[in-house]
C-alpha positions in Angstrom: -11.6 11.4 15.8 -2.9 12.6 19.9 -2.5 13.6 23.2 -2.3 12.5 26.9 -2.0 9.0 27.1 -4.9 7.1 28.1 -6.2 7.2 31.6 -3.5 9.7 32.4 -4.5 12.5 35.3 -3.2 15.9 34.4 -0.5 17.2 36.4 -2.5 19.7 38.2 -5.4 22.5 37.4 -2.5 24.8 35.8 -2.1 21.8 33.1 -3.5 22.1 29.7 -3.8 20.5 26.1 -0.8 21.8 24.0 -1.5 24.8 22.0 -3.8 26.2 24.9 -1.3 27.0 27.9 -2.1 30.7 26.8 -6.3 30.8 28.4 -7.3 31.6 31.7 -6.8 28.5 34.7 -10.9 28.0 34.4 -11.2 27.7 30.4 -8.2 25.3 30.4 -9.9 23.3 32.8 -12.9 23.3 30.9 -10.8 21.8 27.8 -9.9 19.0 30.0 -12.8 18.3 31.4 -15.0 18.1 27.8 -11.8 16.1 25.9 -11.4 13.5 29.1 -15.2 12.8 29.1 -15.7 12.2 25.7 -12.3 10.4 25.8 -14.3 8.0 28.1 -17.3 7.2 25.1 -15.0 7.1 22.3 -12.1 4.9 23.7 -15.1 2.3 25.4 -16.9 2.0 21.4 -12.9 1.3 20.2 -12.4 -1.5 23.0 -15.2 -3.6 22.5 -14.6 -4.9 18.5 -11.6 -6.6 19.9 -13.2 -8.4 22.9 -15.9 -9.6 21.3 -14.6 -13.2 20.9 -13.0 -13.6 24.0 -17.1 -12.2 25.6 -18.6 -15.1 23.6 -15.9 -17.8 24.1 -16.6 -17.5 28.1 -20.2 -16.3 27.6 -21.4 -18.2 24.9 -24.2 -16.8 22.5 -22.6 -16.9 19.4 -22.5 -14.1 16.9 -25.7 -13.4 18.2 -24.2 -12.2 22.0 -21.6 -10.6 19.9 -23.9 -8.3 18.2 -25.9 -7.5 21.3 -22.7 -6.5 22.9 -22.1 -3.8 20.3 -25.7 -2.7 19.8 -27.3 -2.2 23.7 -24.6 0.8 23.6 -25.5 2.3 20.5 -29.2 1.7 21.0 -29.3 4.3 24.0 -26.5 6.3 22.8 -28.4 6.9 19.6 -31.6 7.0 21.1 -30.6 9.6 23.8 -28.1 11.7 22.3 -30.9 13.4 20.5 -32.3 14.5 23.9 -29.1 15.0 25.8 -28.7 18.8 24.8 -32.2 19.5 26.5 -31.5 17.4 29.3 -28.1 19.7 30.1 -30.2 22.6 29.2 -32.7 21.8 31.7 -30.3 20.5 34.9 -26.7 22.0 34.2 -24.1 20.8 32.0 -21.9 20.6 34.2 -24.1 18.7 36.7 -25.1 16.1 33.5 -21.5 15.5 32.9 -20.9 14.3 36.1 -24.3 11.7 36.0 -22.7 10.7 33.0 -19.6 10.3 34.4 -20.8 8.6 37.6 -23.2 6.3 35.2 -20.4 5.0 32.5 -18.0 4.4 36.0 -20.4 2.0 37.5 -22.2 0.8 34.0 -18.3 -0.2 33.5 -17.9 -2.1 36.5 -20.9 -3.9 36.0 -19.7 -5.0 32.3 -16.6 -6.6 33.9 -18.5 -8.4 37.0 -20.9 -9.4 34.6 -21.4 -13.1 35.3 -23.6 -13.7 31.8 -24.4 -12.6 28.6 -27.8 -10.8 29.7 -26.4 -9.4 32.4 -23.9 -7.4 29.9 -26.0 -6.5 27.7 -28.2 -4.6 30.1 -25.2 -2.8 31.6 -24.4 -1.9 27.9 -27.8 -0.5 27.5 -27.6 1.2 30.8 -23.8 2.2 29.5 -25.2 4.0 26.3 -27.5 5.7 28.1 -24.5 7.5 30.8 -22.7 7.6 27.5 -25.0 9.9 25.4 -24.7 12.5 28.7 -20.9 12.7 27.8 -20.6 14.3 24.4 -23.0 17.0 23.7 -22.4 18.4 27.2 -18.9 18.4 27.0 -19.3 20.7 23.7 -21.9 22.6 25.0 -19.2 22.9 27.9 -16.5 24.5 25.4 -19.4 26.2 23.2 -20.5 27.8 26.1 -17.0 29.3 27.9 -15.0 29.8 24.6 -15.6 32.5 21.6 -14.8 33.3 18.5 -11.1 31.8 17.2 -10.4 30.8 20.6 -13.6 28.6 20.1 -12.8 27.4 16.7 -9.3 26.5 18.5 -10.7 25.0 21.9 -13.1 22.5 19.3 -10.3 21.3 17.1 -7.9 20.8 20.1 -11.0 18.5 21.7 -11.3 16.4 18.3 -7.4 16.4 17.7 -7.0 14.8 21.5 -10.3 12.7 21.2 -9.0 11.3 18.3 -6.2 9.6 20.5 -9.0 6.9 21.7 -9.3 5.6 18.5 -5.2 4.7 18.2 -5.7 3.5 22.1 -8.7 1.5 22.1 -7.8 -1.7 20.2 -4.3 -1.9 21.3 -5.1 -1.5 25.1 -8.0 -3.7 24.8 -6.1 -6.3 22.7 -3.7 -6.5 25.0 -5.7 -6.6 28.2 -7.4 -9.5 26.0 -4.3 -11.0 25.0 -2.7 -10.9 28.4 -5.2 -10.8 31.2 -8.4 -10.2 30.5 -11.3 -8.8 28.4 -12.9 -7.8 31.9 -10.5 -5.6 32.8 -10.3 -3.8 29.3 -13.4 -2.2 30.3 -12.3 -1.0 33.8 -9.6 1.2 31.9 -12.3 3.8 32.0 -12.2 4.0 35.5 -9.1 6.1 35.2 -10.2 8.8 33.1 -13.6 9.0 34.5 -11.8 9.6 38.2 -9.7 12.6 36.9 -12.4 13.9 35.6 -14.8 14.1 38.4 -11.8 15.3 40.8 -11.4 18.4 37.8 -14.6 18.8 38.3 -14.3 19.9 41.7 -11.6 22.2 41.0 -14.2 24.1 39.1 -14.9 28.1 40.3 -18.3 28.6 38.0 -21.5 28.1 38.3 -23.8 25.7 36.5 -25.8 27.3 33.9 -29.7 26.3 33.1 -32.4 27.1 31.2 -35.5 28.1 32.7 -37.9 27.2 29.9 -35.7 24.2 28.6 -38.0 21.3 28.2 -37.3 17.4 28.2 -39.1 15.5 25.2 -39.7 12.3 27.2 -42.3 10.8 24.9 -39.9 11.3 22.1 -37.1 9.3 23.9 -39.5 6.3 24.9 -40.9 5.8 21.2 -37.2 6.3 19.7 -36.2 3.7 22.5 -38.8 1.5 21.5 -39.1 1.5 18.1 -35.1 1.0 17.1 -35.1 -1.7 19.8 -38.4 -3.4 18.5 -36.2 -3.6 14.9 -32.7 -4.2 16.5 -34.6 -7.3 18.0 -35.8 -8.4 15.3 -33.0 -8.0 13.1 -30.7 -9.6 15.3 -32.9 -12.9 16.0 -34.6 -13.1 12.8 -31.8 -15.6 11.5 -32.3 -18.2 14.8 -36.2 -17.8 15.0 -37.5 -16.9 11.1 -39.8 -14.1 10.4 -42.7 -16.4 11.0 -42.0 -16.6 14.6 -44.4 -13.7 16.8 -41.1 -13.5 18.4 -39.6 -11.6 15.9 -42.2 -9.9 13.5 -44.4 -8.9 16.6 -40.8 -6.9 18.5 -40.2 -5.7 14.9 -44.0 -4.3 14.0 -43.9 -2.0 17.4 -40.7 -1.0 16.6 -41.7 -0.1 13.0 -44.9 1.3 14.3 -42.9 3.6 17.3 -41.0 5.2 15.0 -43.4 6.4 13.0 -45.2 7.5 15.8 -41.9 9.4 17.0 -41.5 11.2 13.7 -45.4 12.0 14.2 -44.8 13.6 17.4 -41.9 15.2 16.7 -44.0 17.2 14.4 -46.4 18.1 17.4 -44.4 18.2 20.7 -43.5 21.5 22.0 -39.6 21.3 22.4 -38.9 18.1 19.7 -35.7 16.4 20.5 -35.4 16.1 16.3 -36.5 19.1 14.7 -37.6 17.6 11.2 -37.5 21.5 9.8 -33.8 20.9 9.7 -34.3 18.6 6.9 -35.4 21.2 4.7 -31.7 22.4 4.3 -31.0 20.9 1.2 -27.1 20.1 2.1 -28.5 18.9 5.4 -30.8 16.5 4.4 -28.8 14.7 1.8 -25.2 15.0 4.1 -27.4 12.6 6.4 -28.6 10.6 3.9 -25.2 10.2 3.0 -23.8 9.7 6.8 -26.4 7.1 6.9 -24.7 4.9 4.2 -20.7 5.7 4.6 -21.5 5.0 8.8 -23.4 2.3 8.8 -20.9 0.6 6.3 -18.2 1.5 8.7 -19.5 -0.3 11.6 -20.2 -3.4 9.7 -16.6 -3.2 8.4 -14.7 -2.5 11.4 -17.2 -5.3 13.6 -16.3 -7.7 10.6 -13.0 -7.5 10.2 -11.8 -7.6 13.8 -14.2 -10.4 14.7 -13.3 -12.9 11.1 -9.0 -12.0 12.2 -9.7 -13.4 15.6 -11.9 -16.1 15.2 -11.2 -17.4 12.1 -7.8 -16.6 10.7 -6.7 -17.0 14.8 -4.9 -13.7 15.4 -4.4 -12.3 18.8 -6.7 -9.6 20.1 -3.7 -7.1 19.9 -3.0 -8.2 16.2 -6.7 -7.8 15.0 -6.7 -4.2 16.7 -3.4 -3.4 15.4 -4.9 -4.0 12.1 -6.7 -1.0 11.8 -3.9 1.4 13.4 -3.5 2.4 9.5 -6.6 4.2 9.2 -6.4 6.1 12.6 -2.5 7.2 11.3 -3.6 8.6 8.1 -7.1 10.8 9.2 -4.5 12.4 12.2 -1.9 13.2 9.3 -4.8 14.1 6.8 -7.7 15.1 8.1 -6.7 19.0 8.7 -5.1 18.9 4.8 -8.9 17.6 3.5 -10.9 20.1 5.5 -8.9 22.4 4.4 -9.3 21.4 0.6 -12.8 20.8 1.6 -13.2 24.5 1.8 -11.5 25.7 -1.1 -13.3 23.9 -3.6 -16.0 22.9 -1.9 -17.4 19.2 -0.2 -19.0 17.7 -3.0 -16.4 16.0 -4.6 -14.9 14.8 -1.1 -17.7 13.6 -0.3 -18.0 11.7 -4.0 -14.7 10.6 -4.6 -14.0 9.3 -0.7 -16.7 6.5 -0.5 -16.0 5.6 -3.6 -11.9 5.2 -2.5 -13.4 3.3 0.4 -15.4 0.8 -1.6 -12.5 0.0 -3.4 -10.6 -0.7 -0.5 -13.5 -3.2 0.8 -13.5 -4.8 -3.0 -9.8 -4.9 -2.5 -10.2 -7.0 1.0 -11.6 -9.8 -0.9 -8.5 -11.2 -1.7 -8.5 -12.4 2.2 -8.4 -16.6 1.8 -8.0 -19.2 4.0 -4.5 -19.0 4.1 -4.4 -14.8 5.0 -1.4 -13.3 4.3 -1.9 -10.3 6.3 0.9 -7.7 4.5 -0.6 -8.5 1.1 -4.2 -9.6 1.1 -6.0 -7.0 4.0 -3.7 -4.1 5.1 -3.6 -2.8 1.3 -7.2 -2.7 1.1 -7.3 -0.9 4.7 -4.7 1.7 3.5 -7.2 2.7 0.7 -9.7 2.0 2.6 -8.7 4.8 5.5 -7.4 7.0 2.9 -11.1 6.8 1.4 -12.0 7.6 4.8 -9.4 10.4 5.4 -11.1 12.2 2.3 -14.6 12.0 3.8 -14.8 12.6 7.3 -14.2 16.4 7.6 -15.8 17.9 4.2 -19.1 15.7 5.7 -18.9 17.4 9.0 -18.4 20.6 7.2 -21.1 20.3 4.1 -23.5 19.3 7.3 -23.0 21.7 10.0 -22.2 24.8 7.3 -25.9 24.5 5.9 -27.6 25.6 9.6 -27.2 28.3 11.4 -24.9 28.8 13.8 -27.4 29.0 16.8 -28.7 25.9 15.5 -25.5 23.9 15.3 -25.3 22.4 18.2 -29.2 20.1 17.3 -27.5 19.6 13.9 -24.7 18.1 15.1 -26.6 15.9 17.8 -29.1 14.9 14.4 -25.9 14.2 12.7 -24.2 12.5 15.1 -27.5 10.1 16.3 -27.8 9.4 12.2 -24.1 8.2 12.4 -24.8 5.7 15.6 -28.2 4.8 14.5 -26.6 3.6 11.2 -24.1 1.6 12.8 -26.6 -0.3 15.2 -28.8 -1.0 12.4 -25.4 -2.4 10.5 -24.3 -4.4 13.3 -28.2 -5.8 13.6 -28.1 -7.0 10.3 -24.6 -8.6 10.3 -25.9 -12.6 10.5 -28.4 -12.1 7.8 -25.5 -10.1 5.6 -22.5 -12.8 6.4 -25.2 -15.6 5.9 -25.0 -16.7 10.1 -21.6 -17.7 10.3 -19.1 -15.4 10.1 -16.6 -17.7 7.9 -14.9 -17.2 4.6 -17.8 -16.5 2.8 -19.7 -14.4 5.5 -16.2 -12.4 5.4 -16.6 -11.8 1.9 -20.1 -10.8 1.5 -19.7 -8.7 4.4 -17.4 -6.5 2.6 -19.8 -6.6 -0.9 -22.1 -5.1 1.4 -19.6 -2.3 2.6 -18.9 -1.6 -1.4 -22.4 -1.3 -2.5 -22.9 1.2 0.8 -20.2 2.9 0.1 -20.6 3.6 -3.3 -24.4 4.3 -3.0 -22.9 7.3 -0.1 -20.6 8.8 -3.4 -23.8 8.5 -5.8 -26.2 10.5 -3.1 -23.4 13.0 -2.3 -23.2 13.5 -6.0 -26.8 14.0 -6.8 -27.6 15.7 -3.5 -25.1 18.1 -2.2 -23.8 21.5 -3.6 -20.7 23.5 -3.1 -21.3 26.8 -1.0 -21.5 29.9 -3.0 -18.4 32.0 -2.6 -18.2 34.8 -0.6 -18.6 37.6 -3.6 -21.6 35.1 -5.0 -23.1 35.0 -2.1 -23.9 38.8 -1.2 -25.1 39.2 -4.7 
């Protein structure tokens, strides 16, 4: 998940993404429009990791604020993504893009005036919400105004330049960090967000609704509550204790509203979650898996950036630089591994890639006090983004191949809320993982943790998922 560089405006309405200069004025700027709004989510969840210290040192709140910082944005994002494709449905996409727009501008500005650690985190939360309007209406956008192999083209182009946010976001906000800062690494949005709207004006077509598209409220209120209750408690189990009604009471609702979301999903008339996708063998056990591999991701990539800064005193810039590896090699490789992917099939991508990527965790334990950054980390994040590399597209693939095409677009909202949830429930549990202090030790456990969840992601892929049939097979 290389292109325009960030914040940059198109030249004008007759500009395009390269490879597209070919469509009609209107679908190229569609393809702006959807890659410069998502552009906005992906490059804002790349940013933070590397501000994180700089927020507590002037905030306070510990490890504590830092995971709150992370997690307000994923709890909506995840919570809401789910529902976003029915909101869009219901009021325009078009129209949604532009709340979302609106909402991430000002959530953004908030973030950067605010004057305390609660303060942020509610503009986070408000943040994930105006983020999760961004991403499935900006496909639905492309789905909806581009067919057959000019679709296929129009959606790789979007990921190809999307991807560009995650080479930009820890080098511009290390070095808005590093050399003015972290407030203002959140007011780079502000750039793309503008060029957006003003293409969005330039616009000839009408919005497009559904008249019997339906909003599943309730669902989005118990999913709200219920990974918030167990965020909480995850998060301020290690200062309060399980004993304290602070934590178990915040953590029993949470447990109890999302069992009564999965309850009502099974009841309300337009679910936000269909649970009958989960019947789809590939389906089921490529989220399982997306569960493991995504949530071990976040805690590696919060953990690693946080320990270089904090403890082993990089700069911002450094620490995010640190990572510019594994970005490098899924833009060479990716295209190379879907395309393997669908020769011989996903299930031994999606094996063998966790398992490289445990390695490359085990291999980061040779981090000590006295880091030597060339030999004792980037090898292991090499293999480690290499693992990665192998993964990514034969998961998308294995997941979004077992449904029906009219049904993709809810299976790859499912699969991308699995992916977020997993992260915030990583990033919850970081103190109780790295032991409260992220030190030597934490450091180490921390990537332990990313092994075993790794490897346990190769095992289910294994058990669980099977190659398509061929073509011949398959009509027989």
């Amino acid at each position: 998940m290389s292109s325009p560089a960030p914040g940059a405006t198109p030249a004008g309405p007759s500009a395009g993404p390269p490879g597209v200069s070919d469509v009609p004025r209107e679908q190229r700027l569609i393809l702006w429009i959807a890659v410069l709004a998502s552009f906005v989510s992906f490059l804002d969840g790349t940013i933070v990791n590397v501000a994180l210290p700089a927020i507590v040192e002037e905030l306070g709140g510990g490890i504590a604020t830092q995971q709150w910082t992370v997690d307000a944005y994923l709890l909506t994002l995840g919570a809401f993504i789910l529902v976003a494709g029915s909101v869009s449905d219901t009021y325009g996409r078009i129209r949604v893009i532009r709340w979302g727009l609106v909402g991430f501008g000002v959530t953004s500005v908030l973030i950067a005036l605010a004057p305390s650690a609660p303060v942020l985190i509610v503009a986070r939360l408000l943040q994930g919400i105006a983020g999760a309007m961004l991403v499935p209406s900006s496909l639905a956008l492309i789905t909806s105004n581009f067919r057959g192999a000019a679709q296929a083209k129009a959606i790789g182009t979007w990921t190809g330049l999307t991807s560009a946010a995650m080479v930009a976001g820890p080098i511009i906000g290390g070095l808005f960090v590093d050399l003015a800062s972290w407030r203002l690494a959140f007011l780079i949005n502000v750039l793309p967000i503008a060029a957006t709207l003003w293409l969005l004006t330039r616009l000839t077509q009408r919005d497009v609704r559904r008249a019997d598209a339906r909003v599943d409220y309730v669902g989005a209120v118990l999913c709200v509550v219920g990974l918030g209750g167990v965020v909480f408690a995850l998060i301020e189990e290690p200062n309060l204790g399980w004993a304290s009604p602070l934590v178990w009471l915040p953590g029993l609702v949470g447990a109890a509203s999302l069992a009564g979301f999965l309850w009502w999903q099974t009841r309300a008339p337009a679910p936000m979650l269909p649970l009958g996708l989960f019947r789809v063998r590939n389906f089921a056990w490529g989220n399982l898996a997306t569960w493991l591999i995504y949530g071990a991701l976040s805690l590696n990539g919060f953990v690693i950036v946080v320990y270089l800064q904090e403890q082993a005193g990089l700069s911002a810039t450094a620490a995010g630089l640190t990572t510019l590896p594994i970005t490098i090699l899924m833009i060479l490789l990716s295209p190379r591994m879907g395309a393997l992917a669908g020769t011989l099939g996903p299930r031994l991508f999606m094996t063998a890639g966790p398992l490289i990527m445990a390695v490359g965790s085990l291999m980061m334990l040779l981090v000590s006090e006295d880091l030597n950054l060339w030999w004792q980390l980037l090898p292991g994040v090499v293999v480690f983004g290499f693992g990665l590399t192998v993964t990514v597209s034969p998961l998308t693939a294995a997941i979004l191949g077992a449904i029906e095409p009219e049904r993709s677009g809810i299976a790859s909202a499912t699969n991308n809320a699995v992916s977020r949830i997993a992260g915030l429930i990583a990033i919850a549990g970081v103190a109780a993982i790295v032991g409260g202090e992220l030190d030597l030790g934490g450091f180490h456990r921390a990537m332990v943790a990313t092994a075993v969840a790794m490897a346990l992601g190769g095992l289910v892929s294994w058990l669980g998922i099977r190659n398509p049939a061929p073509p011949a097979e398959a009509t027989t």
